[in-house]
N, C-alpha and C positions, 0 to 999 in steps of 0.2 A: 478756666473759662474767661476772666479779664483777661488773661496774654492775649487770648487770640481775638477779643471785641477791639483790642488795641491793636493789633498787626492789620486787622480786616478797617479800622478806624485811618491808621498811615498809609494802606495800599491807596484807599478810595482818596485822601488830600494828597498825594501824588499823581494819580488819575487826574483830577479838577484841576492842578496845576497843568498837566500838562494839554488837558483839552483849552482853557484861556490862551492860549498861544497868539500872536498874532498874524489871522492865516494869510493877511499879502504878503507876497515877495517884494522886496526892498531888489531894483533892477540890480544894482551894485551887491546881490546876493554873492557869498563865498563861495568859492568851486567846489562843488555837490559829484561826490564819485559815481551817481548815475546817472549825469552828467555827459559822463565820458566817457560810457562803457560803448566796445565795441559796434552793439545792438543799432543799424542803421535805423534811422526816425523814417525814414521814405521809402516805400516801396522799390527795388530797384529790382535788377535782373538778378537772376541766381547766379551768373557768370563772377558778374560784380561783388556779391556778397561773399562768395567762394575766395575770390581772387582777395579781398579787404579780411576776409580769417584769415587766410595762410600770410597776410603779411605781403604779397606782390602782387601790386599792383601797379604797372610799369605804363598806363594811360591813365592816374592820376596822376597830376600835373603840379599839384596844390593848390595855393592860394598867396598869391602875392605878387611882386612885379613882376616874374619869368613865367613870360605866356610860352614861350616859346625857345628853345637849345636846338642846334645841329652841332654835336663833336663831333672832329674828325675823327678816323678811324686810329691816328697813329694818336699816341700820347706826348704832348708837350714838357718835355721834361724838365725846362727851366720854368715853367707855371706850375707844375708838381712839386718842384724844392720848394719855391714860394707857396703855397700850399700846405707844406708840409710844417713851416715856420710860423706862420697864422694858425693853422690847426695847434701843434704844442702849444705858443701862448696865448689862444682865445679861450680852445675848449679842452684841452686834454686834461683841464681841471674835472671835468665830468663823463667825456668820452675816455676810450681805449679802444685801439684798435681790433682786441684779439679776444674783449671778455666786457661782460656789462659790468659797469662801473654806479655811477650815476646815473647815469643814460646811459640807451642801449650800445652793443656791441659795434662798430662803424663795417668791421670788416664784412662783406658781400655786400654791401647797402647799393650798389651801382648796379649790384645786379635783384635788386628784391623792388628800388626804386627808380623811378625816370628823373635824370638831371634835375631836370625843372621843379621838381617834388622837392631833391635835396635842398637847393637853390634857394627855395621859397621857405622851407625849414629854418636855414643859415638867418634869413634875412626878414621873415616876418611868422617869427613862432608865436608871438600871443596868438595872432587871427587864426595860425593851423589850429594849435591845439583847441581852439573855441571852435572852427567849423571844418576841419580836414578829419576823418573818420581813423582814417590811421598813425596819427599823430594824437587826436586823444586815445588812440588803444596804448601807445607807446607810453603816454604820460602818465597812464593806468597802469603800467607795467612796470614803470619805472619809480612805484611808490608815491606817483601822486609829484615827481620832482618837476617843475616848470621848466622847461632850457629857457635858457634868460637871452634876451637881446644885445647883441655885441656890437652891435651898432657898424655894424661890415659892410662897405660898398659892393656893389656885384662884381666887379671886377676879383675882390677877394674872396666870395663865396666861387664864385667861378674855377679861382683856382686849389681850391680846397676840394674841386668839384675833381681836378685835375688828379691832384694828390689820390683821392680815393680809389682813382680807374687806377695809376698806376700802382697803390698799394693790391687792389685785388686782382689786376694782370700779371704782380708778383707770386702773390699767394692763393 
């Protein structure tokens, strides 16, 4: 009978503790994984919420300085080696082409995302993964891992952007 006046004694001063809590949020709050979860906050179309599940969504754009991309149709293949050079020694710390690594898998990404998406990914990923829907599902996916800031001019995301069409018009 004492065992259990004392277990019933430690449940209830764990409860009290953790009701004392202090219940504002401090803005500089840590990244909270519901947070991030897929689950759009706005009402949108069902088009949209179908197209942000399956991961393709080729009229978001992102968020950041690439409002706007026209590739031509052929592929630039001296931008694609240069590309290809930046990609090994920026990210392939964390990407791979062919398998999720750190981050996700890169291979189809040209075709699952619009330039500009990738573009603004390369070059302003704090702000996606805070307000782009599918770059927090990615960062949720990917264990919660941040892509980190490389500090890459657009000209170099650009041709990373290069690389990519030509890796997936390879394979």
């Amino acid at each position: 009978m004492k065992l259990i006046v004392k277990i019933g004694l430690a449940v209830a001063l764990v409860f009290s503790f953790a009701a004392c809590g202090n219940s504002e949020k401090d803005e500089k709050e840590s990244l909270r994984l519901d947070d991030y979860s897929s689950q759009p906050k706005e009402k949108e179309t069902e088009t949209k919420e179908a197209a942000a599940d399956s991961g393709d969504d080729l009229s978001n754009k992102g968020i950041g300085p690439v409002k706007s991309l026209d590739l031509p149709e052929s592929i630039n293949s001296d931008m694609a080696a240069n590309g290809a050079s930046i990609f090994k020694n920026m990210c392939s710390a964390c990407h791979k082409m062919d398998k999720k690594f750190v981050g996700p898998a890169i291979e189809g990404v040209t075709e699952r995302r619009s330039p500009e998406w990738i573009m603004n990914m390369i070059l302003n990923p704090e702000e996606m993964i805070k307000k782009d829907p599918i770059a927090k599902r990615l960062m949720v996916e990917s264990n919660m891992a941040i892509m980190a800031n490389q500090g890459l001019e657009e000209d170099q995301a650009r041709a990373i952007v290069e690389y990519f069409r030509q890796y997936d018009a390879e394979n």
